[in-house]
TIRO-2110 file (N, C-alpha, C; in Angstrom, 1 decimal):
// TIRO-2110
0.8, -1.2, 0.0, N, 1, A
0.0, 0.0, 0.0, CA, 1, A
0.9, 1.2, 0.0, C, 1, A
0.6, 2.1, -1.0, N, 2, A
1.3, 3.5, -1.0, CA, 2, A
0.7, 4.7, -0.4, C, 2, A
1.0, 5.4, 0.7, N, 3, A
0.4, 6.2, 1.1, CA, 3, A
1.4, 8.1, 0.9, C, 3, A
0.5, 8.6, 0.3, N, 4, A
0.9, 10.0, -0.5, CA, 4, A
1.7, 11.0, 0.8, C, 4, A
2.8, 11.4, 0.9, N, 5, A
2.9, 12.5, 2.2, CA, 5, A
3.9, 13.5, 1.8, C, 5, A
3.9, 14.4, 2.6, N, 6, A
4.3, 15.4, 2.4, CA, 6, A
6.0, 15.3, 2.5, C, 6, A
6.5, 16.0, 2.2, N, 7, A
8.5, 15.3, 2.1, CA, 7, A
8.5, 15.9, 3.3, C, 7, A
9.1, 14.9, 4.4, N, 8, A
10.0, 15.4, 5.7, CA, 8, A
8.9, 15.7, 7.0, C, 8, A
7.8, 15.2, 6.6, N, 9, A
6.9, 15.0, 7.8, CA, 9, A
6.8, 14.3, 8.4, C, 9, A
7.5, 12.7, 8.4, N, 10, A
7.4, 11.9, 8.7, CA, 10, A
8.6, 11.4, 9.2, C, 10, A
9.3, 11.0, 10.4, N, 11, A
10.4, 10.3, 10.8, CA, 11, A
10.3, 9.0, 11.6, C, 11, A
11.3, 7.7, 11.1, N, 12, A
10.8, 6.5, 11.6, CA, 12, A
10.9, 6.4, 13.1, C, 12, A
11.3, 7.4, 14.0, N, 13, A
11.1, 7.3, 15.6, CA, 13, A
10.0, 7.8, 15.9, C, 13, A
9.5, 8.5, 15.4, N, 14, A
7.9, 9.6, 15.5, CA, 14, A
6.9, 8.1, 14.9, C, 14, A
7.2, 7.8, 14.2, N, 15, A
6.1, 7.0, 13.3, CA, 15, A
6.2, 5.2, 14.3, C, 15, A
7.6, 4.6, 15.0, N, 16, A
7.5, 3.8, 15.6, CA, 16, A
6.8, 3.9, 16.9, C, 16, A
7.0, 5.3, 17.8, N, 17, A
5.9, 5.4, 19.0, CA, 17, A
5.1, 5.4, 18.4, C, 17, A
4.2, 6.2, 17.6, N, 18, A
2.9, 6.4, 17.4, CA, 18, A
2.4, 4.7, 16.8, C, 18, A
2.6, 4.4, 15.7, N, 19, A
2.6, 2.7, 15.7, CA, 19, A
2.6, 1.8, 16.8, C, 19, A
3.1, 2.2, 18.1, N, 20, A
3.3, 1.3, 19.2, CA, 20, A
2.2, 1.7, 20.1, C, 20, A
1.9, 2.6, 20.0, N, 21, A
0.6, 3.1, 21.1, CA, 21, A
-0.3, 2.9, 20.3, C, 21, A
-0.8, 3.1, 19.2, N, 22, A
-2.1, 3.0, 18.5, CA, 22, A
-2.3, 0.8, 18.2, C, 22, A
-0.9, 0.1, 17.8, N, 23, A
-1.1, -0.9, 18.3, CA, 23, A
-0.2, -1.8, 19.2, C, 23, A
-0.6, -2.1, 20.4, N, 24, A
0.2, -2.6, 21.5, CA, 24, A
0.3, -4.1, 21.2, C, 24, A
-0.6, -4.5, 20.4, N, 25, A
-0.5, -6.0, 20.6, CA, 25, A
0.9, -6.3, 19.3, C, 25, A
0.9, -5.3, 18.8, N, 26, A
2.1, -5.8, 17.6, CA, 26, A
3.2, -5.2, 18.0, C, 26, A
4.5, -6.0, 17.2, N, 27, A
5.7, -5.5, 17.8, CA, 27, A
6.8, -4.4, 16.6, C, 27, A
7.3, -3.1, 17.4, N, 28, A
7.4, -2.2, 16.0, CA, 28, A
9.1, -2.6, 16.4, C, 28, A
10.0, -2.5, 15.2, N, 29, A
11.4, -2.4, 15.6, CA, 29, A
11.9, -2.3, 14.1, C, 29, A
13.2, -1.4, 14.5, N, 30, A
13.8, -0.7, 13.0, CA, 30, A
14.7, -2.2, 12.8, C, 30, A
14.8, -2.2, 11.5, N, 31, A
15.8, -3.5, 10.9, CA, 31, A
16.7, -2.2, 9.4, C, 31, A
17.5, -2.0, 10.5, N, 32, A
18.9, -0.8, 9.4, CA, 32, A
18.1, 0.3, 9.7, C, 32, A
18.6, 1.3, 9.1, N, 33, A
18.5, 2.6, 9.1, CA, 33, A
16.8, 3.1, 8.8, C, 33, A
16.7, 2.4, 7.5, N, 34, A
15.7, 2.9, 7.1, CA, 34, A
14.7, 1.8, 6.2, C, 34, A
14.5, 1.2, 7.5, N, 35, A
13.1, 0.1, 7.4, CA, 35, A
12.8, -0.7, 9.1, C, 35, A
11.3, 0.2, 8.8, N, 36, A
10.8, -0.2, 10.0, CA, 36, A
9.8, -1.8, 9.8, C, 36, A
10.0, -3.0, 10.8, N, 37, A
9.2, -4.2, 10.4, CA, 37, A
8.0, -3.8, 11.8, C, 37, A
6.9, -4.2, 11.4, N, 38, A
5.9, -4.6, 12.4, CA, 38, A
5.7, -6.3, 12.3, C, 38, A
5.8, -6.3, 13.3, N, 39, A
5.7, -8.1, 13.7, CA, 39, A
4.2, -8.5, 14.9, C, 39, A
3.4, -9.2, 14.2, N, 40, A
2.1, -9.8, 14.3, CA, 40, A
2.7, -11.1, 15.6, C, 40, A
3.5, -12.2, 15.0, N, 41, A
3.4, -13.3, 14.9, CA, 41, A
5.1, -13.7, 14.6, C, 41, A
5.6, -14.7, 14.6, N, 42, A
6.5, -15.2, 13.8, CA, 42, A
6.6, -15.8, 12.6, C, 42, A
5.7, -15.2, 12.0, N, 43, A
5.8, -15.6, 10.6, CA, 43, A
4.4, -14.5, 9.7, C, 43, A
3.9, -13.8, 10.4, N, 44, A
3.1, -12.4, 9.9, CA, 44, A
3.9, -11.1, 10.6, C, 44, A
3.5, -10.0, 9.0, N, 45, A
4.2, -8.7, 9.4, CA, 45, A
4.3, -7.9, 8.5, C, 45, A
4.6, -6.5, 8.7, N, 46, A
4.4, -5.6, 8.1, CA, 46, A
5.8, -4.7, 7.7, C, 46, A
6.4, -4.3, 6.6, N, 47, A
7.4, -4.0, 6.2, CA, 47, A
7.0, -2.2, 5.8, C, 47, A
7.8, -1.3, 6.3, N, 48, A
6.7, 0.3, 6.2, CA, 48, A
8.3, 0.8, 6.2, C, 48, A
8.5, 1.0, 4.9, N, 49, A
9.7, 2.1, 4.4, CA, 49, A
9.2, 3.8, 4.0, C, 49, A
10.1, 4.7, 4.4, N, 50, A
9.7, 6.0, 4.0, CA, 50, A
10.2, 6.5, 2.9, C, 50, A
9.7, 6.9, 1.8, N, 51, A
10.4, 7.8, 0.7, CA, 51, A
10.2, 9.1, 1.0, C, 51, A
10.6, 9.6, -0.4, N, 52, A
10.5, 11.2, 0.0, CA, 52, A
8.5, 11.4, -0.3, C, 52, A
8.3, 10.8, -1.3, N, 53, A
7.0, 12.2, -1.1, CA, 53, A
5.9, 10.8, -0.6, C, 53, A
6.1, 9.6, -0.2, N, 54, A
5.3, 8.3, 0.3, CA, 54, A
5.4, 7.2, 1.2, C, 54, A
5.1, 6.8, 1.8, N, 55, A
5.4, 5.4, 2.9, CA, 55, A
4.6, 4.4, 2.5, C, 55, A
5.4, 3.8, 2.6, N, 56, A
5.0, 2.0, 1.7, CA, 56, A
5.3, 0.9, 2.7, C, 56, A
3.4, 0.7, 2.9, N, 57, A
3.6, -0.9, 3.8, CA, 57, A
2.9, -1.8, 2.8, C, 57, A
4.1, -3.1, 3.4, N, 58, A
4.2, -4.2, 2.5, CA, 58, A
4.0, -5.0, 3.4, C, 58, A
2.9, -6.3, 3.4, N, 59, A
3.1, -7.6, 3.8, CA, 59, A
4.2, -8.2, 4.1, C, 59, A
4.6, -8.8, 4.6, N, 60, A
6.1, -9.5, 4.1, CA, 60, A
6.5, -10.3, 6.0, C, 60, A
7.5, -11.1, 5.6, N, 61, A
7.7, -12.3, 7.2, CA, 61, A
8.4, -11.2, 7.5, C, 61, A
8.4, -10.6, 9.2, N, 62, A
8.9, -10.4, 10.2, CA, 62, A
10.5, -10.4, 10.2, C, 62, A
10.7, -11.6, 9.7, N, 63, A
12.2, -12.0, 10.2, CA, 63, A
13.0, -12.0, 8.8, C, 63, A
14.5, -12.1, 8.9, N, 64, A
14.7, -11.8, 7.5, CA, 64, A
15.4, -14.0, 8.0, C, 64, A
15.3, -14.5, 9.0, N, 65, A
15.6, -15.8, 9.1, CA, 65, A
14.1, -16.6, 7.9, C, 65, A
12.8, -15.9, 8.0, N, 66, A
11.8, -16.4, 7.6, CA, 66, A
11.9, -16.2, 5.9, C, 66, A
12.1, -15.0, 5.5, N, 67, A
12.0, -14.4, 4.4, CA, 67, A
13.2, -15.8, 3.0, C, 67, A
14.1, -15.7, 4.0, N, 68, A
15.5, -16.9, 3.6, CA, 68, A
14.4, -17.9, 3.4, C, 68, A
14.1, -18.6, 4.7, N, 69, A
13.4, -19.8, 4.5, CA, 69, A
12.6, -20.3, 3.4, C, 69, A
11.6, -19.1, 3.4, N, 70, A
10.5, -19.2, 2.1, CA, 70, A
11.3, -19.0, 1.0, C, 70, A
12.1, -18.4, 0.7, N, 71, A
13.0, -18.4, -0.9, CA, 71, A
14.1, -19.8, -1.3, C, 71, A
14.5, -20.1, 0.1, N, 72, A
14.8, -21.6, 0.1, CA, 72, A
14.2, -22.5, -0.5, C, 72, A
13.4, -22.6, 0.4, N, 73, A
12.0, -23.5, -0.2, CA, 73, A
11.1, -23.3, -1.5, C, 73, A
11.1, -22.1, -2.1, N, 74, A
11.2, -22.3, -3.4, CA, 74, A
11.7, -22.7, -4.3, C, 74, A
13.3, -22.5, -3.8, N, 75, A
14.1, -23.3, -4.8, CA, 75, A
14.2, -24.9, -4.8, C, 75, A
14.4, -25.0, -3.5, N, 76, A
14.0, -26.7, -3.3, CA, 76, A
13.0, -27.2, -3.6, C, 76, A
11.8, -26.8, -3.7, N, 77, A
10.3, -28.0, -3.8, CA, 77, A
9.8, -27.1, -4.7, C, 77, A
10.5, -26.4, -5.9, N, 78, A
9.9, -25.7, -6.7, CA, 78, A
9.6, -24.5, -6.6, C, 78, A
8.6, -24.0, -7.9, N, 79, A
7.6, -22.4, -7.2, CA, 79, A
5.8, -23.5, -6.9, C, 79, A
5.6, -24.3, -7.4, N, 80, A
4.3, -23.8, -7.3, CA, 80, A
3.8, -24.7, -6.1, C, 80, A
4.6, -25.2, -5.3, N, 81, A
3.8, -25.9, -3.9, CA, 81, A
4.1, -25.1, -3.2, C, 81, A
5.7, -24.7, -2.6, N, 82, A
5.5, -23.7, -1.7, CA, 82, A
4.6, -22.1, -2.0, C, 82, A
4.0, -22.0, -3.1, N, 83, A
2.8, -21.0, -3.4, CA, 83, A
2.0, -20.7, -3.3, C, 83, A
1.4, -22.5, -3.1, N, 84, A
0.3, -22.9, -2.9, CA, 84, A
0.0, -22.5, -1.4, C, 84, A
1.0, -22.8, -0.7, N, 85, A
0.9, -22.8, 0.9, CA, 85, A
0.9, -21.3, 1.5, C, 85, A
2.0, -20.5, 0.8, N, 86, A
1.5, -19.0, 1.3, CA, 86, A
1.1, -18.4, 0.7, C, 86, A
-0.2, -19.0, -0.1, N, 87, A
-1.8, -18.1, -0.4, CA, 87, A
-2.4, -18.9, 0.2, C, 87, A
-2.3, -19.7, 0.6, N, 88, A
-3.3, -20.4, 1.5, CA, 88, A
-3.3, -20.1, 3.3, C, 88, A
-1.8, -20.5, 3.9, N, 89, A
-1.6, -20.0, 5.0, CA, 89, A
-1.1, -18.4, 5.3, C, 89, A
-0.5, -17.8, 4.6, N, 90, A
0.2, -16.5, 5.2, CA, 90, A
-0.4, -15.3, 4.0, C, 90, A
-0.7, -15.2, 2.9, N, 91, A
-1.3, -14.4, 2.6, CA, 91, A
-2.2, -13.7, 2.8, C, 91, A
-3.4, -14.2, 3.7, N, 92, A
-4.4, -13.6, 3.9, CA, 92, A
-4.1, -12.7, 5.3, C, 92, A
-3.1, -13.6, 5.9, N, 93, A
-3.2, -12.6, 7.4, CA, 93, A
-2.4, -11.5, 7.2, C, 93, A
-1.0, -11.1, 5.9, N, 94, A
-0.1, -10.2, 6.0, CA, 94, A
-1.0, -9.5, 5.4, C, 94, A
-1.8, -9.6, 4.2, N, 95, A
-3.0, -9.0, 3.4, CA, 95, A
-3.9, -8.1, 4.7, C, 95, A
-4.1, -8.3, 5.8, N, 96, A
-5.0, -7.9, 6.7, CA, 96, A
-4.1, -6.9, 7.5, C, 96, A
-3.4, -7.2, 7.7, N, 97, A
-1.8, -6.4, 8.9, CA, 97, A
-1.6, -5.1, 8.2, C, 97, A
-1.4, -5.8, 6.7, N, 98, A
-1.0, -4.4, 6.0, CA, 98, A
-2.1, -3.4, 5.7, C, 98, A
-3.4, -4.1, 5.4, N, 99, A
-4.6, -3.0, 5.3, CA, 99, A
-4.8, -2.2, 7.1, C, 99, A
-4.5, -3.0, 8.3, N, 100, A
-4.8, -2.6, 8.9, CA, 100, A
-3.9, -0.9, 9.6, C, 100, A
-2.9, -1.7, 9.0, N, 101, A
-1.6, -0.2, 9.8, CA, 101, A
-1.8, 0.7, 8.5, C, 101, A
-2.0, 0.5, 7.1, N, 102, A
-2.2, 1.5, 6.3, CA, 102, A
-3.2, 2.3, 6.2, C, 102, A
-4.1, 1.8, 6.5, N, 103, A
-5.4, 2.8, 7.1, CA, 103, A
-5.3, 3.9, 7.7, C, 103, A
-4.4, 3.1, 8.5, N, 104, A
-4.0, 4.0, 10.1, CA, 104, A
-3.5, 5.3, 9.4, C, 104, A
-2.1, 4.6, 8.9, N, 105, A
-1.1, 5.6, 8.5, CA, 105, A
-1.9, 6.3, 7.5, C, 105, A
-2.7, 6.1, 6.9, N, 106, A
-3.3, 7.2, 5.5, CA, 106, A
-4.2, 8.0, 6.4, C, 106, A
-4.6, 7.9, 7.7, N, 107, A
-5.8, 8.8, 8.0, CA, 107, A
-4.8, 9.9, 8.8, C, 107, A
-3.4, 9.2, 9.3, N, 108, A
-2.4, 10.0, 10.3, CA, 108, A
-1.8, 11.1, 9.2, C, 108, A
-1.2, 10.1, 8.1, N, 109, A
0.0, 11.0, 7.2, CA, 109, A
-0.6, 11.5, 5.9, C, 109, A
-1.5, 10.8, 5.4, N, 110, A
-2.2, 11.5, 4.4, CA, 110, A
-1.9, 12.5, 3.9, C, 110, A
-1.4, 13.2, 2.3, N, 111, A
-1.4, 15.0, 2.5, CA, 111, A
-2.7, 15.3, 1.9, C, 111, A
-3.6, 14.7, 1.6, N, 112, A
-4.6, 15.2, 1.2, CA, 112, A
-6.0, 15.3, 2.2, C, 112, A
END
């Protein structure tokens, strides 16, 4: 999800408290400089990078141990079984994680 903002309104320590108080049950933590993960679960989560004029949350595993695993396992047992499995198991919950914090963020950072 791309959400439209204004250049330089947004900084990822401002945007991790506010993320952490609006949701307590999820867990917010910078991975480098400039990419914040939200973590559901150990294997659901939300990836929320800042550009200049947008912030982009993306579905995606939590961990970058998970992220390996799943691309592993593509190469091992193919593409279309392990594809099968995360549209079946993990798709729909990162699909929800992500609508749910982009909401947020589009009603908070919005420029319009």
């Amino acid at each position: 999800m791309k959400i439209a903002i204004t250049p330089g309104s947004v900084s990822y320590p401002e945007l991790e408290e506010k993320l952490s108080q609006q949701f307590p049950a999820y867990e917010f933590n910078m991975r480098g400089k400039q990419f914040l993960v939200g973590k559901k679960t150990s294997t659901v989560g939300t990836n929320i990078v800042i550009r200049k004029n947008k912030l982009q949350v993306v579905g995606n595993f939590p961990t970058v141990g998970g992220a390996i695993l799943f691309s592993l396992c593509l190469v091992l047992l193919g593409i279309l079984i392990p594809l099968i499995v995360y549209f079946s198991v993990f798709h729909k919950k990162m699909k929800a994680m992500e609508a749910e914090i982009g909401d947020y963020l589009k009603t908070e950072y919005s420029e319009l």
